[in-house]
C-alpha positions as CSV (number, residue, x, y, z in Angstrom):
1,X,265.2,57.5,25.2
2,X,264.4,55.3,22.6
3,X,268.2,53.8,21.9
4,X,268.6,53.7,25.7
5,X,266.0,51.3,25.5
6,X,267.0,49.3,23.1
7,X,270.4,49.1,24.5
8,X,269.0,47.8,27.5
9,X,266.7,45.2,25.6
10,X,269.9,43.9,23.9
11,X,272.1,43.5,27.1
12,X,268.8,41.7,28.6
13,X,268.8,39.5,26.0
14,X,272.3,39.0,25.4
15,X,272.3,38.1,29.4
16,X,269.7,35.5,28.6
17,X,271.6,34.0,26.2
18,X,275.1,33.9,28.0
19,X,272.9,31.8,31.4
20,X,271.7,29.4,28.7
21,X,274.2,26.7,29.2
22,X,274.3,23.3,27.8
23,X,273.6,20.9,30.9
24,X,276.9,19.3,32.5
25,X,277.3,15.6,32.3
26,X,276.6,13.9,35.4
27,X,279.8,12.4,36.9
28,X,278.3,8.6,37.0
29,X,277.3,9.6,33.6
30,X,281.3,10.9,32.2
31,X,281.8,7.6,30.6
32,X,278.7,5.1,29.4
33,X,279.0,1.6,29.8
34,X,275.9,-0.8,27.5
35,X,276.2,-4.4,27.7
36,X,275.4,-6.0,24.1
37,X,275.9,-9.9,22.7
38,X,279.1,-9.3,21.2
39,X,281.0,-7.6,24.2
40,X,280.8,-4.4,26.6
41,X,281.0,-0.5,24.8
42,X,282.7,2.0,26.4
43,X,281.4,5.2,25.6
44,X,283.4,8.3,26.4
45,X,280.8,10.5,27.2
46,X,282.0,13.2,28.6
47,X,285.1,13.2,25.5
48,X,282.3,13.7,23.1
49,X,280.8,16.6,25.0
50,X,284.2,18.4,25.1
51,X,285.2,18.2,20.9
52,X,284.2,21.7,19.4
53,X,281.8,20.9,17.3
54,X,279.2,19.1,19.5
55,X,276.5,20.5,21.3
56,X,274.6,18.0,23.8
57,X,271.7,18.2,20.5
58,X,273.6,16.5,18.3
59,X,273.1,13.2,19.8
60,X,270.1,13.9,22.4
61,X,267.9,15.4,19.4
62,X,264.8,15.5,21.4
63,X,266.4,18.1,24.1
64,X,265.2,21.2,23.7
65,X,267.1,22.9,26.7
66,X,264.1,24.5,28.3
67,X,264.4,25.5,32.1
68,X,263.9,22.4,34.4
69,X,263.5,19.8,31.1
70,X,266.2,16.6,31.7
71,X,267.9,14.9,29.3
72,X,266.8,12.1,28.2
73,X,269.1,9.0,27.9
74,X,268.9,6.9,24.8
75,X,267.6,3.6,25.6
76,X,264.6,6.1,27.0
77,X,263.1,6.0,23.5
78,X,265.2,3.6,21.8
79,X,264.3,-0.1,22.4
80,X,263.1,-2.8,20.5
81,X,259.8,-2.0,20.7
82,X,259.3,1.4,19.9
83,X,257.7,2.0,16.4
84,X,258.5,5.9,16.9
85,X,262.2,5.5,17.1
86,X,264.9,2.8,15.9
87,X,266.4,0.1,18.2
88,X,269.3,1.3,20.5
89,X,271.6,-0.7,18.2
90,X,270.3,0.9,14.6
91,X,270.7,4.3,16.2
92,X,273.9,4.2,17.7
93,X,275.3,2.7,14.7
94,X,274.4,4.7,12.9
95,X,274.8,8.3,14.8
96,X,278.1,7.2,15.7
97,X,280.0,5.1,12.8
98,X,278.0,8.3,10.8
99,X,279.4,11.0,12.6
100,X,282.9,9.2,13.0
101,X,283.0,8.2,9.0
102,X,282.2,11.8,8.1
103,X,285.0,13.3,10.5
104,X,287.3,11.1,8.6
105,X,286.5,12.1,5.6
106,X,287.0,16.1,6.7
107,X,290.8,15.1,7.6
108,X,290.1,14.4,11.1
109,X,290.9,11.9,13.4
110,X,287.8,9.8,14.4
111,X,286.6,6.5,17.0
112,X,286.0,3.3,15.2
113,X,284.4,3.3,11.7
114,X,281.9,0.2,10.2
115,X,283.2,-3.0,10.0
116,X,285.6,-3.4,13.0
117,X,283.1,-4.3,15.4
118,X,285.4,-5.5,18.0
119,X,287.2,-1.8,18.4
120,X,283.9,-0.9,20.4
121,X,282.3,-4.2,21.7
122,X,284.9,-5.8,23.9
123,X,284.4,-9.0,25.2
């Protein structure tokens, strides 16, 4: 009796697991558009959701995935007044020249790196 239970605690679990899905990008949110002073970024939004390694987390780092919780977008927390988190600007360069530097270095292939500002910000 005892393993039957347990069997059926694991299969409850495991079915738990399986319906907890990352959220699906929006459509109007599939590719990110931010104005800035030195040109227009393009973010490919839902490209970065679809590489292997990322999980929705790994830029959204206040998600926690619970049932009905939203994700957050970034300029929610990051502005230029916020002592909790840094600017928009600070953060996205560096979460994204970051992540795209250390890809390089792996032997990947990887978006604009530091220093070549005009790759992302297009006037």
């Amino acid at each position: 009796m005892r393993v039957i239970l347990m069997i059926l605690a694991v299969c409850a679990a495991a079915t738990g697991l399986a319906q907890a899905e990352e959220p699906q990008i929006p459509p109007d949110k599939e590719v990110i558009q931010f104005d800035t002073r030195l040109g227009e970024v393009t973010f490919q939004h839902q490209k970065h959701a679809d590489l292997s390694f990322t999980e929705c987390t790994t830029c959204h780092h206040t998600f926690k995935g619970e049932a009905g919780e939203t994700v957050k977008p970034c300029h929610a927390c990051h502005t230029d007044k916020s002592a909790d988190a840094p600017a928009a600007k600070t953060a996205f360069h560096t979460r994204c020249t970051g992540c795209h530097e250390y890809t390089v270095s792996q032997g990947d292939t990887a978006g604009p790196l530091k220093k070549k500002c005009k790759l992302c910000h297009v006037k």
